[in-house]
N, C-alpha and C positions, 0 to 999 in steps of 0.2 A: 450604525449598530447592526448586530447580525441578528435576526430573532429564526431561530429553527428550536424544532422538539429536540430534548435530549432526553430521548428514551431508546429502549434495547434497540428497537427496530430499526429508526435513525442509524445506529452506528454498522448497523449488519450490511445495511446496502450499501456505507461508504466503504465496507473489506470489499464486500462484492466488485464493486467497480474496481478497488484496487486490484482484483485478481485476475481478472477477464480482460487482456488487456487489447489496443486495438490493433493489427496488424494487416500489413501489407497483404495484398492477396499474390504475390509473390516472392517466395523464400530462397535465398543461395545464399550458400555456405560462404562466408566473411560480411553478410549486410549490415550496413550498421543503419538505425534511425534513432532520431528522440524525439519524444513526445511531454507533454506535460499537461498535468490535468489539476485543477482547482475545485473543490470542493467545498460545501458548508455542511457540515456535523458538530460532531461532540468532541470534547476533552474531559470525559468525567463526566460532569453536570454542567459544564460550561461550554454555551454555542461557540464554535470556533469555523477558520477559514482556513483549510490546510491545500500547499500548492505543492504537489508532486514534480517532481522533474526526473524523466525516466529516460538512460540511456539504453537499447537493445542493441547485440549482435547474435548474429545466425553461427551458432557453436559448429552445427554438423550432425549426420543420422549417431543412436547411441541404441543399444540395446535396450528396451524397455519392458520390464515383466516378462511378454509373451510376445513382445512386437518390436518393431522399430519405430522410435518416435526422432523430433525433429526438436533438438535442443535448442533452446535459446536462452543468453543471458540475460538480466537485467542489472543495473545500477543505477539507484535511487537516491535522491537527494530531495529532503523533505524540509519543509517550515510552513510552520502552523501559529496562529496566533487568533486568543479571543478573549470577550472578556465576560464578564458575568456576576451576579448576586447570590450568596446565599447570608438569606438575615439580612443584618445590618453591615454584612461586609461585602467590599465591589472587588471581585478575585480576576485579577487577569494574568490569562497562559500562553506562554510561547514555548515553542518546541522548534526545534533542528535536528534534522540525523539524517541518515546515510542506510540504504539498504543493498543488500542485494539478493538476484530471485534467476534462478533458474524454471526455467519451463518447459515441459512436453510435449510435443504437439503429435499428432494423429494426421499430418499432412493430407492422406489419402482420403480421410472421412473430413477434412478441417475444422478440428474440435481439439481442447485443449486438455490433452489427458491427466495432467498431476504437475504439479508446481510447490517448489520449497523454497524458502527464502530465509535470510534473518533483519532485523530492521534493528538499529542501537537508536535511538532516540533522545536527548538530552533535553529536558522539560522544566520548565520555571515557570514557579505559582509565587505570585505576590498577591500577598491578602493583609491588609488595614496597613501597607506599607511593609512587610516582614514578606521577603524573596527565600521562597524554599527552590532545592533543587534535587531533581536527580534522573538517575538514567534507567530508562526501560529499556528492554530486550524483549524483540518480540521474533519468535520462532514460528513461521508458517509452512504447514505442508496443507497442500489439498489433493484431492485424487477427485474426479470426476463419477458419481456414483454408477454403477453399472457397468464398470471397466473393471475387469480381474485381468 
């Protein structure tokens, strides 16, 4: 069984990891890598075991704001599964979905300036035997604070 908190904080550092991702400390234009990362957090209120599998390629320089940044793609394939209590009912979650993420990078300073992505997610809750479902969308941008 999985036992972790599911509270706010819990789920903020599993985005965080998702966002910061690891990278080669050298970058050309066509590299491709994958990585994949496993996790224990939340789905809701329910401790879960979510395993990322993240493809990258080296897009190429792109105009950024005020700079030139160092794009990268991603593409992600995600499943997650947990299970959990609330009351007298034992709720178990799986999820599967697919993302993708573009990234910014700052090559010169090696920091990662702004990153958007979208993630579709298809999630099934079974609770006292009754399978609900449906799909999330989830839209990520971040920008790096202190970057104009």
């Amino acid at each position: 069984g999985t036992t972790a908190s599911c509270d706010s904080s819990s789920a903020l550092i599993t985005r965080a990891q998702q966002l910061i991702p690891k990278l080669p400390n050298q970058l050309a234009v066509g590299d491709r890598w994958r990585d994949s990362t496993t996790t224990t957090g939340c789905r809701g209120t329910v401790p879960a075991e979510s395993t990322v599998i993240s493809n990258y390629i080296v897009v190429g320089d792109t105009a950024f704001t005020n700079a030139v940044a160092l794009q990268i793609h991603r593409t992600d394939s995600l499943s997650a599964a947990g299970e959990g209590t609330e009351g007298q009912h034992r709720i178990i979650v799986t999820a599967t979905g697919t993302g993708v993420m573009d990234l910014f990078l700052d090559t010169a300073a090696g920091r990662l300036l702004s990153s958007r992505g979208l993630q579709t997610t298809l999630v099934s809750i079974t609770t006292s035997g009754k399978l609900t479902q449906f799909i999330q969308h989830v839209t990520d941008t971040a920008t790096i604070a202190g970057f104009r």
